[in-house]
C-alpha positions as CSV (number, residue, x, y, z in Angstrom):
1,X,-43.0,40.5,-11.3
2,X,-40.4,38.3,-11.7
3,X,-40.9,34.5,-11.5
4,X,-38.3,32.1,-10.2
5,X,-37.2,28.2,-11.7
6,X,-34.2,26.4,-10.8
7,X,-32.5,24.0,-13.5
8,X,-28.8,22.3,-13.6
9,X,-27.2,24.2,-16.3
10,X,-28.5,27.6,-18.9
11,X,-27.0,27.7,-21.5
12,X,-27.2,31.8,-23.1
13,X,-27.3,31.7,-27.0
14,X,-29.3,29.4,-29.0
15,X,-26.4,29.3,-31.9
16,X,-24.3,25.9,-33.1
17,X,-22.5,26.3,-29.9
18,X,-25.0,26.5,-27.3
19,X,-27.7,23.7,-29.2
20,X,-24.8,21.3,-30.0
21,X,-23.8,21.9,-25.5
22,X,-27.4,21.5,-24.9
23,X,-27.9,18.2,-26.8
24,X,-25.0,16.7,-25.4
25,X,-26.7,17.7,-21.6
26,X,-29.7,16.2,-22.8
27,X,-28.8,13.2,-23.9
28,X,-26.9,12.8,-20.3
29,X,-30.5,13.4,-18.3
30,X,-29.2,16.9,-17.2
31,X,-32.3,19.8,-16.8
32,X,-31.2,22.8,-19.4
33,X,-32.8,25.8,-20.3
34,X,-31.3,27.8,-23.5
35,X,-32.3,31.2,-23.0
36,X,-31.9,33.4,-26.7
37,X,-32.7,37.1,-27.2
38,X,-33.4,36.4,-31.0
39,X,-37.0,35.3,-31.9
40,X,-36.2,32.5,-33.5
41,X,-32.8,31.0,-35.1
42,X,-30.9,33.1,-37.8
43,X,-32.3,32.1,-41.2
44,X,-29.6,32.9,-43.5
45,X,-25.7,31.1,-44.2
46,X,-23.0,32.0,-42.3
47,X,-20.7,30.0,-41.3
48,X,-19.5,27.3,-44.5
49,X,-17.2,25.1,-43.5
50,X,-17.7,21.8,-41.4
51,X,-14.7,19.9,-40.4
52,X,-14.8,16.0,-39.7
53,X,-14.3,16.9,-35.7
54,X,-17.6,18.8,-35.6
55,X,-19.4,15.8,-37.2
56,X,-18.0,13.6,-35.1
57,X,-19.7,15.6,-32.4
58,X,-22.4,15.5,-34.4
59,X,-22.4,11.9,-34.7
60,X,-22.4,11.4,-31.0
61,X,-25.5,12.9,-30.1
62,X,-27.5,11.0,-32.9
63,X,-27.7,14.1,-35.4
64,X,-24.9,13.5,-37.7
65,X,-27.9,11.3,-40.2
66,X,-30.2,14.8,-40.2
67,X,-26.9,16.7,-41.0
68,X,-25.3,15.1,-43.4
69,X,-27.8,16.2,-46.3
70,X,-27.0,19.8,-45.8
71,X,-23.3,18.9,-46.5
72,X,-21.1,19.1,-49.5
73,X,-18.2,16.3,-48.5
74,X,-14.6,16.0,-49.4
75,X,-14.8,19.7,-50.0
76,X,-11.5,20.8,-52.2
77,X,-10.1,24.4,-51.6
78,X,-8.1,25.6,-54.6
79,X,-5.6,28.7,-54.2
80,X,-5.5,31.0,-57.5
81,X,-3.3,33.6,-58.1
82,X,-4.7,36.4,-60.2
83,X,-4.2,34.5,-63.5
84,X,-6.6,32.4,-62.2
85,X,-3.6,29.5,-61.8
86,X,-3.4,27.2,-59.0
87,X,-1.2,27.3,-56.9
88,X,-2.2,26.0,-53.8
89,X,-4.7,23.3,-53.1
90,X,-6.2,21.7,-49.9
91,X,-7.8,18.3,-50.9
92,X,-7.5,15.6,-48.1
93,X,-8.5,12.0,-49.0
94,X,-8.3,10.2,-45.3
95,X,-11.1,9.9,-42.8
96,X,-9.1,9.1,-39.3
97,X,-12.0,10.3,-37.3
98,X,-14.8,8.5,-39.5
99,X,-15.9,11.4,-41.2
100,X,-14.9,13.4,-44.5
101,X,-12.3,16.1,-43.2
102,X,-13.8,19.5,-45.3
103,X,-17.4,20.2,-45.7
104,X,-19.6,22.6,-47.0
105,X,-22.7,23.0,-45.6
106,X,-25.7,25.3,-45.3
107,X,-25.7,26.9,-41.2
108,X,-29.2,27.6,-41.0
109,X,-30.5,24.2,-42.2
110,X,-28.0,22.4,-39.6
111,X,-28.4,24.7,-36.4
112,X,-32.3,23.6,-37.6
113,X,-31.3,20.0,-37.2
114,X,-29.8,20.7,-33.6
115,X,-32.7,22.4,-32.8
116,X,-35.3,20.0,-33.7
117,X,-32.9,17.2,-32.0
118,X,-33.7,18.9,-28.5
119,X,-37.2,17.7,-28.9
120,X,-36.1,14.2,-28.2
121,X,-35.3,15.3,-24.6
122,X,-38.1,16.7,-21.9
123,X,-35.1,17.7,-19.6
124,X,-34.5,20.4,-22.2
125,X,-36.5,23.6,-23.2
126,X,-35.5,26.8,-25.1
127,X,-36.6,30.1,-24.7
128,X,-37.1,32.9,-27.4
129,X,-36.9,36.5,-27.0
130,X,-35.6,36.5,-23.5
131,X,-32.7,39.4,-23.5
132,X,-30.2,38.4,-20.2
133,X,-30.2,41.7,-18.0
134,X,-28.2,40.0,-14.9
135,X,-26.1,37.4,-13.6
136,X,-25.0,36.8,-10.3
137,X,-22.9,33.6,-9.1
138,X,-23.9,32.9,-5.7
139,X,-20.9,30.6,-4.6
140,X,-23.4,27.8,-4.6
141,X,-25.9,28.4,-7.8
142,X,-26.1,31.2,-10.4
143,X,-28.8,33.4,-10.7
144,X,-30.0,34.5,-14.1
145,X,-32.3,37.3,-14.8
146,X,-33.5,38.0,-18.3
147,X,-36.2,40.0,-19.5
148,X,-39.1,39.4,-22.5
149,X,-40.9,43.1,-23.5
150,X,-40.6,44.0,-19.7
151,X,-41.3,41.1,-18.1
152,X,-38.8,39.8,-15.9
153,X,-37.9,36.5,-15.3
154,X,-35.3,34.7,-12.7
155,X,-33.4,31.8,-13.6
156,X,-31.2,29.5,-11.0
157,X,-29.1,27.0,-11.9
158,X,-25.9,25.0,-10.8
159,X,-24.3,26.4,-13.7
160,X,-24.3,28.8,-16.5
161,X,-22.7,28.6,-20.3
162,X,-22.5,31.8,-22.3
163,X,-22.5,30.8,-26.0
164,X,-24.1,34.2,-27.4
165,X,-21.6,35.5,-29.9
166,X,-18.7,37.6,-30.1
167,X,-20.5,40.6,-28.4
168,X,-21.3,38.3,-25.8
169,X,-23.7,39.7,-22.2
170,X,-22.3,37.0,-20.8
171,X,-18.7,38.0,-21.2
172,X,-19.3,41.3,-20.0
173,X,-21.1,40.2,-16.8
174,X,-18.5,38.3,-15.5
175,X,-15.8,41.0,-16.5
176,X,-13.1,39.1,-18.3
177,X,-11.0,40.3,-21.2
178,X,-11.1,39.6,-24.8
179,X,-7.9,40.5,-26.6
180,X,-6.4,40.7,-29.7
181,X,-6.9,42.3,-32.7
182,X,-9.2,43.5,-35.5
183,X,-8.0,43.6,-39.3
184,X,-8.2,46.5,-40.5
185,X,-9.4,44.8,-44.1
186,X,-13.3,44.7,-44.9
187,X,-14.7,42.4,-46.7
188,X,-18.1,42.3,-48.6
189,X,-19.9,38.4,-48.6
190,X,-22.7,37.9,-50.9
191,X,-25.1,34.9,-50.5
192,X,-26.4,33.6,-53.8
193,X,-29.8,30.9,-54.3
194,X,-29.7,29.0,-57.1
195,X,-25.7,28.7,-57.7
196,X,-25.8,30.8,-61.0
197,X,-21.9,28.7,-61.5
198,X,-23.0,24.8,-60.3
199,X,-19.2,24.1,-59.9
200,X,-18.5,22.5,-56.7
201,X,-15.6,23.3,-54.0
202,X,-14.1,26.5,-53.3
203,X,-11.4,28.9,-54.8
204,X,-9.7,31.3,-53.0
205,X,-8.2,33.8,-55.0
206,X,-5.1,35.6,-53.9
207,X,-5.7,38.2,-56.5
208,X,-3.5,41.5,-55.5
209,X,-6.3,43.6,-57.7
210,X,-9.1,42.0,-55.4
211,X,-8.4,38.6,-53.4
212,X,-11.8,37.0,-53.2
213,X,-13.5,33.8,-52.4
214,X,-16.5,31.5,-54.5
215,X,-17.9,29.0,-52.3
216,X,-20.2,26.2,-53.2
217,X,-22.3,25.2,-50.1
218,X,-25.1,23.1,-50.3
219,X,-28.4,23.0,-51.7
220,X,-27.6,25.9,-54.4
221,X,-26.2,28.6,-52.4
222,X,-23.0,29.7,-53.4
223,X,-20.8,32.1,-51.2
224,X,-18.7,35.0,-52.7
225,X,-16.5,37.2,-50.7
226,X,-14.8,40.2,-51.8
227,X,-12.1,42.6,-49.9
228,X,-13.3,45.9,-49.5
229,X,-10.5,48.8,-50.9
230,X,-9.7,51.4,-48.3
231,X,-11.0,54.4,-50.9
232,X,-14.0,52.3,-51.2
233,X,-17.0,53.3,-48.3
234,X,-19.0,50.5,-46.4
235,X,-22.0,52.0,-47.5
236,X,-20.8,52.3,-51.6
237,X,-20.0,48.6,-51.0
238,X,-23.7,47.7,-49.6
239,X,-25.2,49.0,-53.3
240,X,-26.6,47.2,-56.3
241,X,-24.0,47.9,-58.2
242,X,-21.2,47.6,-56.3
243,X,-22.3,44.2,-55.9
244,X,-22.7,43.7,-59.5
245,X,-19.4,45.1,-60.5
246,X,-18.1,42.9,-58.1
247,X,-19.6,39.6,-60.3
248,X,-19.2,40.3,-63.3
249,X,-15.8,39.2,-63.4
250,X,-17.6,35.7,-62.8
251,X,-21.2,35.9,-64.0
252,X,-22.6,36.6,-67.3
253,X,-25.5,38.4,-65.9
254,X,-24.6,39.4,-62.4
255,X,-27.8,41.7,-61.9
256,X,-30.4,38.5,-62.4
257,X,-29.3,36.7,-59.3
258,X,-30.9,35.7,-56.1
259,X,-29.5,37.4,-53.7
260,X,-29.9,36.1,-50.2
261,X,-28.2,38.7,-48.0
262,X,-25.0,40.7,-48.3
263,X,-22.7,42.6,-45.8
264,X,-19.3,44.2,-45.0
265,X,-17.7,42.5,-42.4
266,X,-14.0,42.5,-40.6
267,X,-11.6,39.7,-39.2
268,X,-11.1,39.7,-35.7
269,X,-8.4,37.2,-33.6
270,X,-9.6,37.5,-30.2
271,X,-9.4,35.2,-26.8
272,X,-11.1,35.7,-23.5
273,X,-9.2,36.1,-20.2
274,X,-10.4,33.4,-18.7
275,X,-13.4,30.5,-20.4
276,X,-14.4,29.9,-16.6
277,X,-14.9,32.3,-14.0
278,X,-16.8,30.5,-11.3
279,X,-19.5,28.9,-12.2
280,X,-20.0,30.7,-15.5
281,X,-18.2,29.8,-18.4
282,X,-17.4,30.6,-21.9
283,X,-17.8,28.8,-25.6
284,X,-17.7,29.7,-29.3
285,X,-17.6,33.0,-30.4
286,X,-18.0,34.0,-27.1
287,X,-14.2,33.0,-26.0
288,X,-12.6,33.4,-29.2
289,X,-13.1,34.9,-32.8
290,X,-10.8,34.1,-35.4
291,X,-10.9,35.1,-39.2
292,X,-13.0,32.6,-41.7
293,X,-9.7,31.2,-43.6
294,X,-9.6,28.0,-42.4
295,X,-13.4,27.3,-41.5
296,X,-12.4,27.0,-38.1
297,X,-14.6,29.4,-36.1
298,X,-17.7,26.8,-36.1
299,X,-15.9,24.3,-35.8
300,X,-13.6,25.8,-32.5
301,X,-17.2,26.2,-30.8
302,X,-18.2,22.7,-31.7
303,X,-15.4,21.4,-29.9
304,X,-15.9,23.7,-26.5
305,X,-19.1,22.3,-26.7
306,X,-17.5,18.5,-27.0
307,X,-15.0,19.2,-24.2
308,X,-17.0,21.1,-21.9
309,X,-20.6,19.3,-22.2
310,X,-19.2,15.5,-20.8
311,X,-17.6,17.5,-17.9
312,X,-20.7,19.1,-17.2
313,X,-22.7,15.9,-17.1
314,X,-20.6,14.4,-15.0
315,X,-20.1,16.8,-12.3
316,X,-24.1,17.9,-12.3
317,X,-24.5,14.2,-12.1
318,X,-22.7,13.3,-9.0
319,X,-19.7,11.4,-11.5
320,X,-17.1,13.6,-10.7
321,X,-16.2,16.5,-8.3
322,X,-16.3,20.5,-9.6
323,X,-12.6,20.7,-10.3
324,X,-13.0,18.9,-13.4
325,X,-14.4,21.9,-15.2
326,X,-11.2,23.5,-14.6
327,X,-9.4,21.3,-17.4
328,X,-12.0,22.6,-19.8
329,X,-10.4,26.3,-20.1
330,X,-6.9,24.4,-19.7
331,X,-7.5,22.0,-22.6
332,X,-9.3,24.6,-25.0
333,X,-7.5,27.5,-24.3
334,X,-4.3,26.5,-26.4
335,X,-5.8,24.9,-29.3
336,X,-8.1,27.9,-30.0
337,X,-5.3,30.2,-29.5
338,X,-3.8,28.0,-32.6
339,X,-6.1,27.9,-34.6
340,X,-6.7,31.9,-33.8
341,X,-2.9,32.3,-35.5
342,X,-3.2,29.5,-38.5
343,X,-6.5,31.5,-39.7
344,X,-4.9,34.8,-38.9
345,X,-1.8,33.4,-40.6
346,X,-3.6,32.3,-44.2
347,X,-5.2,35.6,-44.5
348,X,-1.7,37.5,-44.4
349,X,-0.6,34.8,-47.0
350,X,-4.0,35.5,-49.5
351,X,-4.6,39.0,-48.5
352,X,-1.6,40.9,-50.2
353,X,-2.3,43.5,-52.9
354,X,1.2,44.4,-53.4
355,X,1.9,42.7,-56.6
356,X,5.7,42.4,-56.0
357,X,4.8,40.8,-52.6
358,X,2.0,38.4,-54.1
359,X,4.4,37.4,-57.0
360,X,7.0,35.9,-54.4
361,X,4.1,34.1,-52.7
362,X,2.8,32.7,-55.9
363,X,6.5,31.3,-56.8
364,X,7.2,30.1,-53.2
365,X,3.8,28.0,-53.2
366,X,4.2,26.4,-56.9
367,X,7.7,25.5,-55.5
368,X,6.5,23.8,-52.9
369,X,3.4,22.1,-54.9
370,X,6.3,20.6,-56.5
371,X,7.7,18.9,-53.8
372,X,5.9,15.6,-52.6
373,X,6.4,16.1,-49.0
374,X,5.4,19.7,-48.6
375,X,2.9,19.2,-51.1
376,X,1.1,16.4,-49.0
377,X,1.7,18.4,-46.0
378,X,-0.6,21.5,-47.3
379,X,-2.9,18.9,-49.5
380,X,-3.7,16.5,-46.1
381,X,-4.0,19.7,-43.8
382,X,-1.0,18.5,-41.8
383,X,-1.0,22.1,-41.0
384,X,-4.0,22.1,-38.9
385,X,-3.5,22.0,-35.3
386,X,-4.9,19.2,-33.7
387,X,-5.9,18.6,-29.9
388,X,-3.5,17.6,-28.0
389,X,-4.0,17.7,-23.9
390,X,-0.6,17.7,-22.5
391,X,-2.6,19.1,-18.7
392,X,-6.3,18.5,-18.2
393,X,-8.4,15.6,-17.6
394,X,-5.6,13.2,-18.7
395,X,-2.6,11.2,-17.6
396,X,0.6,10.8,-19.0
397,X,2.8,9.0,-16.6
398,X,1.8,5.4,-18.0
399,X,2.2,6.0,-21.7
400,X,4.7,3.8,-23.7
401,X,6.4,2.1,-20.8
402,X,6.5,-0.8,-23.1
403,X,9.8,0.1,-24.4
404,X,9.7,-2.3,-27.7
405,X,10.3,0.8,-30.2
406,X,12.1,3.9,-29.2
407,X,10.1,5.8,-31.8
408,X,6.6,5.5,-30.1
409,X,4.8,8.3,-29.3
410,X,1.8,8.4,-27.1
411,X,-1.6,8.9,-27.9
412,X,-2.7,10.3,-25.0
413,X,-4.3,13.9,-24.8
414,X,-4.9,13.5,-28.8
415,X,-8.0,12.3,-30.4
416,X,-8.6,8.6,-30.7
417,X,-9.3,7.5,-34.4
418,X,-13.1,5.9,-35.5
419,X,-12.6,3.1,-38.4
420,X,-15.1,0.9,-39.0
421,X,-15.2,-2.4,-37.2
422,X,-17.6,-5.7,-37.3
423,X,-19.3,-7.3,-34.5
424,X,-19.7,-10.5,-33.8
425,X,-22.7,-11.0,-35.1
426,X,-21.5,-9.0,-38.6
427,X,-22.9,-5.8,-37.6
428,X,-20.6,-3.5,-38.8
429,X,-20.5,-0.2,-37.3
430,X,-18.2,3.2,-36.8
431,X,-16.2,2.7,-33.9
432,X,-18.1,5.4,-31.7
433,X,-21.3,3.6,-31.8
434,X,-19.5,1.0,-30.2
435,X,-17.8,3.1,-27.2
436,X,-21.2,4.8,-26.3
437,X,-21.9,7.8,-25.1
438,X,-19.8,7.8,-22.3
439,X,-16.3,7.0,-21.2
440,X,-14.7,3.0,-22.7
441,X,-12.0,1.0,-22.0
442,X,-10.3,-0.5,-25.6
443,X,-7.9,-3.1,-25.4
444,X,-6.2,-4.8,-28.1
445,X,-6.1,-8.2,-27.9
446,X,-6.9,-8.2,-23.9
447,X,-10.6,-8.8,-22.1
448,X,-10.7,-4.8,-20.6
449,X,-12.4,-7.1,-17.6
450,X,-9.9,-9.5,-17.2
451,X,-7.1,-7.0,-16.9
452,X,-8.5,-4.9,-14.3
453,X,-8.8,-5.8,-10.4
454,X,-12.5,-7.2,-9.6
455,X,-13.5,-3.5,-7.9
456,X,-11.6,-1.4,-10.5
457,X,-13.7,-2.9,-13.1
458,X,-16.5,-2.3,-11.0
459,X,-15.6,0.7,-10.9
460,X,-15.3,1.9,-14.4
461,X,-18.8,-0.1,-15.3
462,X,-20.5,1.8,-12.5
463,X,-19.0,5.1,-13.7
464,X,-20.9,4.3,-17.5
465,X,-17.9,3.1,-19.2
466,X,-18.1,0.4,-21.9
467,X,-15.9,-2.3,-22.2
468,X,-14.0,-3.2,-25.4
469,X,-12.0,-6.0,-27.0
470,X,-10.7,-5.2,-30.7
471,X,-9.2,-8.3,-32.2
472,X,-7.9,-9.0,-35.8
473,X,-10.7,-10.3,-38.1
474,X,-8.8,-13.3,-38.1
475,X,-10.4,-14.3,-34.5
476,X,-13.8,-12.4,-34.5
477,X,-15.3,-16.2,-34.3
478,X,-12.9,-17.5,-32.0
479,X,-14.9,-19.9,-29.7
480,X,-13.9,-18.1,-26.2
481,X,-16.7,-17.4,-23.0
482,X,-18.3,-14.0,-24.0
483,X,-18.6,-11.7,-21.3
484,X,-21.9,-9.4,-21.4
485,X,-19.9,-6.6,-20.4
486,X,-17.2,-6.4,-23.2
487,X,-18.5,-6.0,-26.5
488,X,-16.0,-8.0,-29.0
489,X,-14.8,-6.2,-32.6
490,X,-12.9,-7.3,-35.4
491,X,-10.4,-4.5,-36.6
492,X,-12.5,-4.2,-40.1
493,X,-9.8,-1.9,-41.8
494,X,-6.8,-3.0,-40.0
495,X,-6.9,0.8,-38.8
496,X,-6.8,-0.2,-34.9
497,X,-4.1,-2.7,-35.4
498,X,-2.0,0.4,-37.3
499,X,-2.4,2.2,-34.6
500,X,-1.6,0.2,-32.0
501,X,1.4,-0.8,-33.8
502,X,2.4,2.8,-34.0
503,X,2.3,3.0,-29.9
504,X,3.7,0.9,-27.5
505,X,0.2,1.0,-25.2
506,X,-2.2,-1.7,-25.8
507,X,-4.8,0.0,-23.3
508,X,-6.7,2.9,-23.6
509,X,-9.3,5.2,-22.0
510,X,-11.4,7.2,-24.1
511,X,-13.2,9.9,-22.6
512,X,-16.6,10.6,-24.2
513,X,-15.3,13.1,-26.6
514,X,-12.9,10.5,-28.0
515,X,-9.8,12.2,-26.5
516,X,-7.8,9.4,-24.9
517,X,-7.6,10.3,-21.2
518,X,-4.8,7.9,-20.6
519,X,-2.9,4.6,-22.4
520,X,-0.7,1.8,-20.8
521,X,0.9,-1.7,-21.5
522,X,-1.9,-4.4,-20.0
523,X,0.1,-4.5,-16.8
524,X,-0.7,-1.1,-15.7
525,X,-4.0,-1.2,-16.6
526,X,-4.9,-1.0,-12.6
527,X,-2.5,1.4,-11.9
528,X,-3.8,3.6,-14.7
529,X,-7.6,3.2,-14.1
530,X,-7.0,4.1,-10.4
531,X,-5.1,7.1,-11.3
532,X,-7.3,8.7,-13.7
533,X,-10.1,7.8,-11.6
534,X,-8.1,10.3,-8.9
535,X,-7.2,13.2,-11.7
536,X,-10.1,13.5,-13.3
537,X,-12.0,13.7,-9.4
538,X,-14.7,10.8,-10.7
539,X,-16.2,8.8,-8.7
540,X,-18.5,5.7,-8.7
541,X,-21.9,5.7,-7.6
542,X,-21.9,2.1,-7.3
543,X,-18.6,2.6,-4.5
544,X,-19.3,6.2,-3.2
């Protein structure tokens, strides 16, 4: 028999991607049910890297405090050629978004953390051992059916997420493409407890006899990774002592360890045809896979998740009309597709095992280690493609109208940055605790309420958004008429004031995953606010 319930959004996959989507719908009072064919989470380390985007994600649905213990921050990556020289290294010392830019950190213990963090919300529940057999998008609800040891079980809901992996059901169901390519290349990863090196960070080692990889995580584990040879057979390289041939180069006594798990696995760089097809949509692994290089495969999911669970919330909510959801495949689809080629990219550049090939790599890097510029470029991950909305849920047609500096560039699509500021009171917080969950209006200098008409304020404030003034620290105490609905800052770091001096807009709207929807001189600030109201298809339930 099957039995029928009705919630707002399933979410299919109970991975990073579909618990960090799920948390972000809970905290916006939107009913979710995860639905996860697994019994219970994966217990061992997969994913090792955690970028500062992801914690920022983290950070805005009140996990980041659980997670941070299961981090290793200010992670350095060190390239070594097969004399075990550096060539290469990948060290960043800036924080922009509040948050350490390179992290280790042990998967099981923070997909726990996001788990456990669902608890807080009754409009939430999770489902184990419930296998998805059918889905079927009525025009006007989806219908889920999914199936524990035989019995059956239908699900409806406004809409559905599929975050269950790169074989994803979901995928298939809804018939969409994923193309690309699969490395030929296998590699062999060994989890180790009880780090038998200690030594923190990671090496890569573009070693033409055997590149290979030693990663510390986090609480003892370290990571070692291997390429497979082409004579060599997946099932020599699952052995005993394969394995411990492959350590001894770095381990004393390679046959004591603790081995946690070990497998042969290949690189794939692949992209769905479409993230959205109706009311079904794609995330993480599900709508891209991209070789480990760069870290980036977690992270890419954890921002699907950011971009796709606000939009949700707003349309289930009554915020904002259904063509919203359409920017989500239009904003994501390029900036995975990057990072698909930068991580594709790096393992060409660490994979060769021609030694005449890897020689002129190894000169060509230590050249450019010499040189300041290219040498801060590769340190600060200047490299790594950043979001940048250029279409979507944003509006450029107000930027830098200004016209003080000819060199301004607008901020608008990109990520906004999170300093530190102090309240009045001298609180001093990261800037996101300040915006809230949900959209904010920043101005520098300016009341956001005194710039906009009367019912354009009214407006935004009935739409969620929070209103704030950053000043100089110089005037935090400045005796003027507070106004409950802006919260005052001081720019603790002079970061704000940087950037505001860097751009010719003194105005901005921050969508709630911190990507500025739109910026404008003070002026426009109506103009602007009316417009993105329009774009973006929200409207207020204190006007509609």
């Amino acid at each position: 028999m099957s039995e029928i319930n009705r919630v707002d959004v399933i979410i299919v996959g109970a991975g990073p991607v579909g618990l960090t989507l799920a948390n972000i719908l809970g905290q916006n009072g939107v009913t979710t049910k995860v639905v996860e064919e697994r019994a219970t989470l994966i217990d061992y380390p997969r994913g090792v890297g955690l970028d500062d985007e992801s914690l920022r994600a983290f950070q805005a649905v009140g996990l980041a405090h659980a997670i941070v213990p299961h981090t290793v921050p200010n992670q350095v990556m060190r390239f070594v050629n097969s004399k075990r020289r550096v060539i290469a290294e990948i060290a960043p010392s800036t924080q922009p978004y509040g948050w350490p830019r390179r992290n280790g950190f042990v998967q099981p213990l923070v997909d726990a953390e996001l788990l456990e963090g669902l608890g807080r919300f009754s409009n939430v529940s999770v489902e184990w051992g419930q296998a998805v057999l059918g889905l079927t998008d009525r025009g006007d609800r989806v219908e889920v059916v999914t199936s524990n040891n035989g019995q059956l079980q239908t699900i409806e809901a406004s809409y559905v997420v599929g975050c269950d992996g790169g074989r994803s059901v979901t995928r298939r169901l809804i018939d969409t493409t994923f193309e690309g390519t699969t490395s030929p290349t296998r590699w062999l990863v060994i989890d180790i407890a009880n780090d038998p090196l200690g030594t923190p960070n990671i090496y890569v080692g573009a070693d033409p006899s055997r590149p290979f990889v030693s990663v510390a995580i986090a609480h003892g584990i370290r990571r070692f990774e291997f390429m497979v040879k082409d004579d060599e057979s997946t099932e020599e390289a699952n052995t005993p002592a394969y394995l411990h041939a492959r350590l001894k180069d770095f381990l004393p006594r390679p046959e004591t360890v603790e081995i946690i798990r070990s497998r042969v696995y290949t690189h794939h760089s692949r992209i769905a045809g479409s993230f959205r097809k109706g009311r079904v949509f794609l995330a993480g692994d599900a709508a891209h896979l991209m070789p480990v290089w760069q870290g980036q495969g977690y992270n890419s999911g954890i921002r699907d998740a950011n971009n796709l669970g606000w939009k949700l919330a707003a349309v289930v909510n009554g915020l904002a009309a259904d063509r919203l959801l359409d920017s989500y495949d239009t904003e994501r689809r390029k900036h995975a597709q990057s990072m698909i080629d930068l991580s594709t990219m790096v393992g060409k550049v660490i994979s060769p095992t021609n030694r005449v090939v890897a020689g002129i790599r190894d000169a060509f890097l230590l050249s450019a280690s010499r040189i300041p510029s290219l040498k801060r470029y590769i340190m600060e991950m200047r490299f790594k493609p950043m979001p940048s909305y250029q279409t979507g849920a944003v509006v450029h047609e107000f930027s830098s109208k200004g016209r003080l500096s000819s060199a301004s560039s607008s901020g608008v699509g990109s990520l906004f940055v999170q300093p530190k500021v102090t309240l009045r009171g001298g609180d001093v917080h990261k800037l996101d605790e300040v915006l809230g969950t949900g959209f904010s209006v920043l101005a520098w200098g300016n009341s956001p309420k005194r710039i906009l008409d009367k019912d354009v304020a009214a407006d935004w404030l009935g739409l969620g958004a929070r209103f704030v003034t950053a000043l100089p620290l110089s005037q935090l105490h400045w005796n003027d008429d507070d106004d409950p609905d802006v919260t005052v800052v001081a720019d603790t770091e002079d970061v704000l004031r940087q950037w505001f001096d860097s751009h010719d807009d003194a105005v901005l709207f921050i969508r709630p995953d911190r990507a500025i929807a739109g910026s404008c001189i003070a002026q426009d600030a109506d103009a602007l606010a009316r417009k993105l109201i329009d774009t973006l298809g929200m409207r207020s339930p204190e006007r509609s």
